[in-house]
N, C-alpha and C positions, 0 to 999 in steps of 0.2 A: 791747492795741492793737498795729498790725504795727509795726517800727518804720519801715519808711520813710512813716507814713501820717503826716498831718498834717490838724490843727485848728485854724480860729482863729474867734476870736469880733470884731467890730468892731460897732460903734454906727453904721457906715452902712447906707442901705439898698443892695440891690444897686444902685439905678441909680445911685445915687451910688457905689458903688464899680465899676460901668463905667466914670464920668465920671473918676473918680482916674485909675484904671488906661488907658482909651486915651491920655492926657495922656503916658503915661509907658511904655509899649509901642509897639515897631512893629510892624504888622500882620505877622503871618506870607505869606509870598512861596510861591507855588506854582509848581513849575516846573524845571528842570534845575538853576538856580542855586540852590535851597530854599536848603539846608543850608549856604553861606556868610554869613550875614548880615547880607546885601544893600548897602544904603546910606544906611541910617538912622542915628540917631544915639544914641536908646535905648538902656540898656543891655541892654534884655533884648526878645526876639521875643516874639511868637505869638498868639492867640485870644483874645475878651475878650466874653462875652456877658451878662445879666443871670441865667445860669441856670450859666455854666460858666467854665472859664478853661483855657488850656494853653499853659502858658511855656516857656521856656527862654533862657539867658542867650545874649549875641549872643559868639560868638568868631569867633576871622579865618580859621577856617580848619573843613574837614568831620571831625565826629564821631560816629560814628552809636550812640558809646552816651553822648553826653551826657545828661545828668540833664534830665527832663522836669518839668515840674508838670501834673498834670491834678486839678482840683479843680471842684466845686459849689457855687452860690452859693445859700441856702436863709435866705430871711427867717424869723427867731425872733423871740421877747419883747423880746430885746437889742438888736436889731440884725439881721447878718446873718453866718449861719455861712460857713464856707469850709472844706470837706471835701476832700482830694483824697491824690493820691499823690505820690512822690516815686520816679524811676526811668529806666531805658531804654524808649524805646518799645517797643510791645510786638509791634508787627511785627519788629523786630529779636531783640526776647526768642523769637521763632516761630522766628525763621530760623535763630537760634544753635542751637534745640534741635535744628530739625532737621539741623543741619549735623552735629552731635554725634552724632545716633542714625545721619545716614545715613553717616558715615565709620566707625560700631562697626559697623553690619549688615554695610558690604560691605565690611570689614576682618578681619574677626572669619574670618570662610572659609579666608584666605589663613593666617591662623596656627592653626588647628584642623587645616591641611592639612597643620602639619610635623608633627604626629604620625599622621598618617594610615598612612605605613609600620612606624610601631613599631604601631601595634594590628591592621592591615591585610595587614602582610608586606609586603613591599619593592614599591614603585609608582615608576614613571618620574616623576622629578623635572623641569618644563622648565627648560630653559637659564637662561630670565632671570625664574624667581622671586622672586627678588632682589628685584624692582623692587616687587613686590607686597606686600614684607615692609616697605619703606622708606615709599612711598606714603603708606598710611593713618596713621602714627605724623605724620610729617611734618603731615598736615592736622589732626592733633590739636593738635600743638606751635602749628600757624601760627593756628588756632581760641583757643585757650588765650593766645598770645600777645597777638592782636590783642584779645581783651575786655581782658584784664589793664592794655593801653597805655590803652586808648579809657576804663577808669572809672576809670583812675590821673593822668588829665587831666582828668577831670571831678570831682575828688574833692572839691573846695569848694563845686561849683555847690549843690549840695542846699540848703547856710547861706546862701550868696547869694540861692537864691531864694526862703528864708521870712524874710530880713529884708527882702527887698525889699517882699514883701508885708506883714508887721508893719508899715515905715516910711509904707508910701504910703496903708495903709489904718487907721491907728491902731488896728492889732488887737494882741491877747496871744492868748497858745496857752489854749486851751480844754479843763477836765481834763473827760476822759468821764464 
């Protein structure tokens, strides 16, 4: 099992674990202001269908790798399962790669280029190569840094949001 993947088993059905669950969720907000909040009172945002779920806890301020829940809600024998993941969204998981790959393609030239006179024989060097050797490393560092901030402030949410769910849905984790 992945580890950030999560299982629970509950003896509600799903519409009764809609009926918990909006009780105790604010609706997720669409719109410029998404990602603050809003002005509910909740402690946790987002989606709540008979079929799915996708949380997240409410903080006071924008984090674009806070910890997500996306999970399925699938009537069994027992009750009803709750399948889902635990993570950054994954439009932001898109963006960081490519931010990664496109800072190595169009980085990668500018340093392949200082050996270009040791294998090539001596080539005009421009004036402010410089900038092109700084640049790319830079957008590494500021890539690197910004996830490192953004999942080192979300580093609880993941337990907060599978006790939130255990607590309101009287489920335990479910062995595969």
């Amino acid at each position: 099992m992945r580890p950030n993947h999560i299982q629970l088993l509950t003896p509600l059905t799903p519409a009764q674990c809609v009926e918990r669950l909006t009780a105790v969720v604010d609706l997720e907000r669409s719109g410029l202001f998404s990602g603050f909040g809003g002005s509910g009172v909740n402690p946790v945002i987002g989606e709540v269908t008979e079929s799915t779920l996708r949380l997240r806890k409410r903080i006071g301020y924008r984090n674009s790798f806070q910890t997500l829940l996306t999970a399925t809600l699938r009537p069994g024998a027992e009750g009803t399962v709750v399948s889902g993941d635990l993570g950054i969204h994954p439009v932001i998981r898109t963006f960081m790669f490519v931010w990664f790959a496109i800072v190595i393609v169009t980085g990668a030239p500018a340093y392949l280029g200082l050996f270009g006179p040791v294998i090539c024989g001596p080539a005009m060097v421009e004036e402010n190569a410089w900038i092109g050797l700084l640049i790319p490393p830079a957008m590494l560092v500021f890539g690197l840094v910004a996830v490192t901030l953004g999942r080192r402030l979300a580093r609880q949410e993941a337990a907060f949001l599978m006790e939130f769910l255990i607590r309101n849905l009287d489920a335990r984790e479910r062995n595969p």
